[in-house]
C-alpha positions as CSV (number, residue, x, y, z in Angstrom):
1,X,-11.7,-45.9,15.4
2,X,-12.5,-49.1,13.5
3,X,-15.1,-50.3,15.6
4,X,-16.5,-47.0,15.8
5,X,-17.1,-46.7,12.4
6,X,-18.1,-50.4,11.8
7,X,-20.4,-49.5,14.6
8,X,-21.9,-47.0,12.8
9,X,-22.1,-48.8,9.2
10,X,-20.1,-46.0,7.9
11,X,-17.3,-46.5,4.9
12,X,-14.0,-45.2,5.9
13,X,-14.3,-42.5,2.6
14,X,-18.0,-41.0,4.7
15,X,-15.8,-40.8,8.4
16,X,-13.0,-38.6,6.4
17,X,-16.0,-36.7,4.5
18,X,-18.0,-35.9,7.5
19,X,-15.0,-35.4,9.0
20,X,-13.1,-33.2,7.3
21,X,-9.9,-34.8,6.4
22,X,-8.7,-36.7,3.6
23,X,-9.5,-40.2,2.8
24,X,-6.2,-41.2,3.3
25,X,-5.1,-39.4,6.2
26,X,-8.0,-41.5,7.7
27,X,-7.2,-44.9,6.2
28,X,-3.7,-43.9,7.6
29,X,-5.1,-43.1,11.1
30,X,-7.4,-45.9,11.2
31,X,-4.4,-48.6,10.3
32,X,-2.0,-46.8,13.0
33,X,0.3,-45.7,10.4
34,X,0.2,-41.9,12.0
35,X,-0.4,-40.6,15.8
36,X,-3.5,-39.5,16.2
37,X,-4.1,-37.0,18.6
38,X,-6.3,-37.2,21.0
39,X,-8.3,-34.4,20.4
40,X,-9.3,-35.7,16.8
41,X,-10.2,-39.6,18.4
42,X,-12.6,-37.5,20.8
43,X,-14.4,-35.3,18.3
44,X,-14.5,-38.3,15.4
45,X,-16.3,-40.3,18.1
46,X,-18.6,-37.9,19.2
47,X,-19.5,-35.8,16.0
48,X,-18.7,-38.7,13.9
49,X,-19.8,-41.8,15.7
50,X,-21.8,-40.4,18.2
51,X,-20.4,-42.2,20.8
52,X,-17.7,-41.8,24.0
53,X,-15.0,-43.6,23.8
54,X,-15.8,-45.7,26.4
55,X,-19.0,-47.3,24.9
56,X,-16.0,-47.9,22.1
57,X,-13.9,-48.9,24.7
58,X,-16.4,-51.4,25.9
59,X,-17.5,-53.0,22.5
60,X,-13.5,-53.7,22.0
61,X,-13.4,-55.5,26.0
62,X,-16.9,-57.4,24.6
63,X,-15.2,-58.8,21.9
64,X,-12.1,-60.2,23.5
């Protein structure tokens, strides 16, 4: 979810805003402190990000 949102240029406080959630469930989500479920990954990348998670999935593989 990191490099979504660094993809983006968005602060973790706007992701949890447009979002929905708090800041710190985010933060919490983001560091892998909590599970996130799946269905929450897919709808932050695409309503938030707007991107699949396999153009994620492929910036990650780009930078290794």
């Amino acid at each position: 979810m990191k490099t979504g949102r660094n993809i983006r240029g968005l602060t973790q406080t706007e992701v949890a805003e447009i979002y929905g959630v708090s800041e710190r469930t985010y933060q919490r989500w983001e560091r892998g402190d909590v599970r996130v479920p799946f269905d929450d990954v897919s709808a932050i990348c695409a309503q938030v990000f707007l991107l699949g998670i396999d153009e994620i999935k492929a910036v990650i593989s780009d930078e290794d």
